[in-house]
C-alpha positions as CSV (number, residue, x, y, z in Angstrom):
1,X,0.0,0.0,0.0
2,X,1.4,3.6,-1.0
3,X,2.2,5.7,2.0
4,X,0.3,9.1,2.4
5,X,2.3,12.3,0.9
6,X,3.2,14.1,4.2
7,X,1.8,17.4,4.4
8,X,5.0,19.4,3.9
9,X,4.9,18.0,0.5
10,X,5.3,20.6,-2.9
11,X,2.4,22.8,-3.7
12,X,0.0,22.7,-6.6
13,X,0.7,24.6,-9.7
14,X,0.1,28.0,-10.0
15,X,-1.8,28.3,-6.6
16,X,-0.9,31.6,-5.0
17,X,0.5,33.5,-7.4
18,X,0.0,36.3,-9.1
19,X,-2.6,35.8,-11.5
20,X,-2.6,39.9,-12.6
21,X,1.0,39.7,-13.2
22,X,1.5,36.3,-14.5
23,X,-1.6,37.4,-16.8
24,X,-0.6,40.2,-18.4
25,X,3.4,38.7,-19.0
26,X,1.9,35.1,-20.2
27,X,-0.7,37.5,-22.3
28,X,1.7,39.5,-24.1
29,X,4.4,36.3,-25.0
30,X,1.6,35.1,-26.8
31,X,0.3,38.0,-28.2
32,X,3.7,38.4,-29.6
33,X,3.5,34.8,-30.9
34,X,0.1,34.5,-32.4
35,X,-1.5,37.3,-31.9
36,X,-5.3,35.2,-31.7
37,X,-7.6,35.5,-28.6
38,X,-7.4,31.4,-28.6
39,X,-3.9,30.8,-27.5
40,X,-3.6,33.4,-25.1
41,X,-6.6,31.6,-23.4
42,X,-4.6,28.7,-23.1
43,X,-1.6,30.0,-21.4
44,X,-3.8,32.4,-19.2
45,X,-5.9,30.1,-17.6
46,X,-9.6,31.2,-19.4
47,X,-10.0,28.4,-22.1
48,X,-10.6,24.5,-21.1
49,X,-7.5,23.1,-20.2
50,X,-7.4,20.8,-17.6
51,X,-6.2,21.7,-14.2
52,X,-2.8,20.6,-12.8
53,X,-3.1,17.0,-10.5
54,X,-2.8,18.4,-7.2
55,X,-0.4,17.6,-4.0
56,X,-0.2,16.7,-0.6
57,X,-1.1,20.4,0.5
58,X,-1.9,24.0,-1.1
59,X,0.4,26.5,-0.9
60,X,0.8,29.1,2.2
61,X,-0.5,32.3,2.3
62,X,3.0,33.5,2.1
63,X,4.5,31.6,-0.8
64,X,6.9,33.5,-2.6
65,X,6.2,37.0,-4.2
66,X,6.0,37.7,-7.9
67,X,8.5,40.5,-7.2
68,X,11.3,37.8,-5.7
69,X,14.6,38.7,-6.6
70,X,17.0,36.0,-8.1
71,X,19.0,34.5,-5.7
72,X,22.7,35.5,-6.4
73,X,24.1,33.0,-8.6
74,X,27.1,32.5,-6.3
75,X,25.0,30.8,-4.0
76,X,24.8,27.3,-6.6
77,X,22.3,25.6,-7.7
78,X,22.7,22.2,-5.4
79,X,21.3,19.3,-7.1
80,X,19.3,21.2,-9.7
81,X,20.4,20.1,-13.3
82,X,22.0,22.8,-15.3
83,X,20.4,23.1,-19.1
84,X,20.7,21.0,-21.4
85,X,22.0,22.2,-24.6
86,X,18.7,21.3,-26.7
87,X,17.6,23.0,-29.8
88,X,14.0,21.3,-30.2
89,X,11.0,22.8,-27.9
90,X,9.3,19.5,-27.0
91,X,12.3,17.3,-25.8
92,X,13.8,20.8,-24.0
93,X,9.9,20.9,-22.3
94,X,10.5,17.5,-21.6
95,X,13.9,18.3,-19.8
96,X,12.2,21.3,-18.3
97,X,9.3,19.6,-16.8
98,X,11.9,16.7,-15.2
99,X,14.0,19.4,-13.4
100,X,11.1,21.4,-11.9
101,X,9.3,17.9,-10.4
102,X,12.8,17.0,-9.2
103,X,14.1,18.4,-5.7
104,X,16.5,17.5,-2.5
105,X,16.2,19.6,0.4
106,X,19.1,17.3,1.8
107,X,21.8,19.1,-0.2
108,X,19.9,21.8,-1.3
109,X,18.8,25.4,-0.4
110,X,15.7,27.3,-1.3
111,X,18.2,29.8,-2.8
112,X,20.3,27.4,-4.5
113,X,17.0,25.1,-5.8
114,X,15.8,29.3,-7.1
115,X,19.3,29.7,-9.0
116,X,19.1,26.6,-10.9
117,X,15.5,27.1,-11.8
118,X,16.6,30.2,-13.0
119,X,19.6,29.5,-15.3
120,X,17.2,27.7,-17.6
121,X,14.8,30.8,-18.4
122,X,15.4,33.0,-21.3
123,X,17.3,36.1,-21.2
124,X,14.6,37.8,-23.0
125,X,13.5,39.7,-20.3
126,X,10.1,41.0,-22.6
127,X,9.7,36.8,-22.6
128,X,10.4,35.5,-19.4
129,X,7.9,34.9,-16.8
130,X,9.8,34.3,-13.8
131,X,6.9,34.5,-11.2
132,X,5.2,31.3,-13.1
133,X,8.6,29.7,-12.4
134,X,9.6,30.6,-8.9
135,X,6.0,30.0,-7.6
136,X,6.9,26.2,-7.9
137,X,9.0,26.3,-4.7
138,X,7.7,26.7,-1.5
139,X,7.9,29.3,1.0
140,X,11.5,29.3,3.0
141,X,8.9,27.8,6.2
142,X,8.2,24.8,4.3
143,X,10.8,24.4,2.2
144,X,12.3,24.1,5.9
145,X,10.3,22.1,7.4
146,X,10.5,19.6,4.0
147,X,14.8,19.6,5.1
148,X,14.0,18.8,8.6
149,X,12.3,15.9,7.1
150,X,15.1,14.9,4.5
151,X,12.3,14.9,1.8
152,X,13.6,14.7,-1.9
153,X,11.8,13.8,-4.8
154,X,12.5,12.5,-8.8
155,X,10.8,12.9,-11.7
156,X,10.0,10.5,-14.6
157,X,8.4,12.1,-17.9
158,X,6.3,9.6,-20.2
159,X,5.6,12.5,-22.7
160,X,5.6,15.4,-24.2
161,X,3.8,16.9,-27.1
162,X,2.2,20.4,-28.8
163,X,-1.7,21.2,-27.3
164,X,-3.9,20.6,-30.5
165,X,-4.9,24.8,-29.9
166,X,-1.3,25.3,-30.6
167,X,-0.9,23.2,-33.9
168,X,-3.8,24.8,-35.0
169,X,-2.9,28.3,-34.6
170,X,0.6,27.7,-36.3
171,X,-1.4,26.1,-39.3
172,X,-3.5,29.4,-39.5
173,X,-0.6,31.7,-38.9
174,X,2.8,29.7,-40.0
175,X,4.9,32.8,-40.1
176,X,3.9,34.0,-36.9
177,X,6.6,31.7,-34.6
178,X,8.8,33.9,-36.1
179,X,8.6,37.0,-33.7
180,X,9.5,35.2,-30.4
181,X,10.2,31.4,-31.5
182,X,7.9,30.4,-28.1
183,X,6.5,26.6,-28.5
184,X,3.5,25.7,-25.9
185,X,4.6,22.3,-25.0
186,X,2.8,19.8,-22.3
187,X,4.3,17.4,-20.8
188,X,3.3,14.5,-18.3
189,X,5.0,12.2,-15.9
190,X,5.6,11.0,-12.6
191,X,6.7,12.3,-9.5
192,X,8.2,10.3,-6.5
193,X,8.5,11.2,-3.4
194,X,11.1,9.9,-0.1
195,X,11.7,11.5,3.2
196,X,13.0,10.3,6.0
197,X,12.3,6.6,8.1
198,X,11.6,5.3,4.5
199,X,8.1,7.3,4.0
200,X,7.8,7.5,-0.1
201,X,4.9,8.6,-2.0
202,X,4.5,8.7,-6.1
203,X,2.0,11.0,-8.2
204,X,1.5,11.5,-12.3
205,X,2.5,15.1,-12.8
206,X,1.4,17.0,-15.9
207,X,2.5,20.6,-16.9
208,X,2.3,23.0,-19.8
209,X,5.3,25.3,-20.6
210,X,6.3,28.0,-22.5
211,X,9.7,27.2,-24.3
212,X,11.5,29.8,-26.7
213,X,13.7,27.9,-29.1
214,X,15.0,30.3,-31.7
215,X,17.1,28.9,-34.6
216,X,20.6,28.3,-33.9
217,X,20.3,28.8,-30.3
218,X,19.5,26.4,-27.6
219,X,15.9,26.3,-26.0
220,X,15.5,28.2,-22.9
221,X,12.3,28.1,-20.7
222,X,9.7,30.7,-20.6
223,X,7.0,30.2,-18.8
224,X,4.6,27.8,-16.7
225,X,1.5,28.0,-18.0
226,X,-1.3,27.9,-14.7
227,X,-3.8,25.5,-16.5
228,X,-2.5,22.0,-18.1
229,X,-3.9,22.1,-22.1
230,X,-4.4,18.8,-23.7
């Protein structure tokens, strides 16, 4: 029998943050895109994706502000994978998607599990949402709390592929990728979850991302979209 997640476990996607900001950046990436009402539904949250699974427990009131400054990148990144040098949007999404599922608060700081998280976003500041990123780790409380418990946690990804609203707005508008070069990309896998005494816990995962991939450069990661779209 699987054991319960405890409840300092992650928090559900996109809970707490904020959804004017995370809007109105999400809104214009894909306005620059595609400029069509339909896929700037999809990354804002009004069209009819699914919802993200949920975990153990929602995030705290005081989860971290849109506003949070990058940790310093002298503090490391611990165990967080640096980029992969990857020139296609769906297998970078892929990669993406493993490394933000993926945590160890054993070797780990919040600060250091922020900098690695943030060495795979673009450097187009007009592109990058950052909040949609940084809202996946939990306040410095919990993310305590989680070390005083040892809990660390690997990702599997079974696929990833281009939302069917996508495809179709690049058939209507071909030419359009050519502004930003940003793919909408979901992906879905597995967590699993250990802490300590042997407690372990496992959950299917899905997420849709933002990925900018313009030719001749390696991907980079955008954005986290707040609703999954199929």
């Amino acid at each position: 029998m699987r054991k319960r997640l405890p409840s300092f476990s992650l928090p559900s996607y996109g809970a707490g943050w904020s959804a004017n900001r995370r809007i109105a950046i999400v809104a214009s990436v894909v306005a620059v895109l595609l400029a069509i009402a339909g896929i700037v539904a999809l990354l804002t949250g009004s069209g009819n994706g699914h919802q993200a699974p949920d975990t153990a427990v929602p995030v705290p009131a005081d989860s971290p502000s849109p506003s949070e400054a990058a940790p310093k990148p002298s503090s490391g990144s611990g165990s967080v994978p640096k980029p992969g040098q990857i020139t296609e949007p769906v297998a970078y999404a892929k990669a993406a998607a493993q490394m933000l599922w993926s945590y160890d608060t054993r070797n780990t700081s919040r600060d250091q599990q922020l900098a690695g998280m943030r060495s795979w976003m673009t450097t187009e500041t007009k592109y990058a949402d950052w909040a949609s990123v940084s809202g996946q780790v939990p306040d410095p409380v919990l993310w305590s709390r989680m070390a005083d418990q040892a809990q660390h946690a690997t990702a599997s990804v079974t696929e990833g592929h281009y939302p069917s609203a996508f495809k179709q707005a690049l058939t209507d508008d071909p030419s359009a990728i050519t502004e930003a070069y940003i793919y909408v990309v979901t992906v879905n896998g597995k967590q699993q979850i250990a802490w300590r005494e042997g407690g372990c816990g496992a959950e299917e995962r899905a997420v849709t991302l933002a990925v900018q991939c313009r030719p001749g450069h390696d991907c980079s990661l955008a954005a986290v979209a707040p609703q999954v779209t199929q």
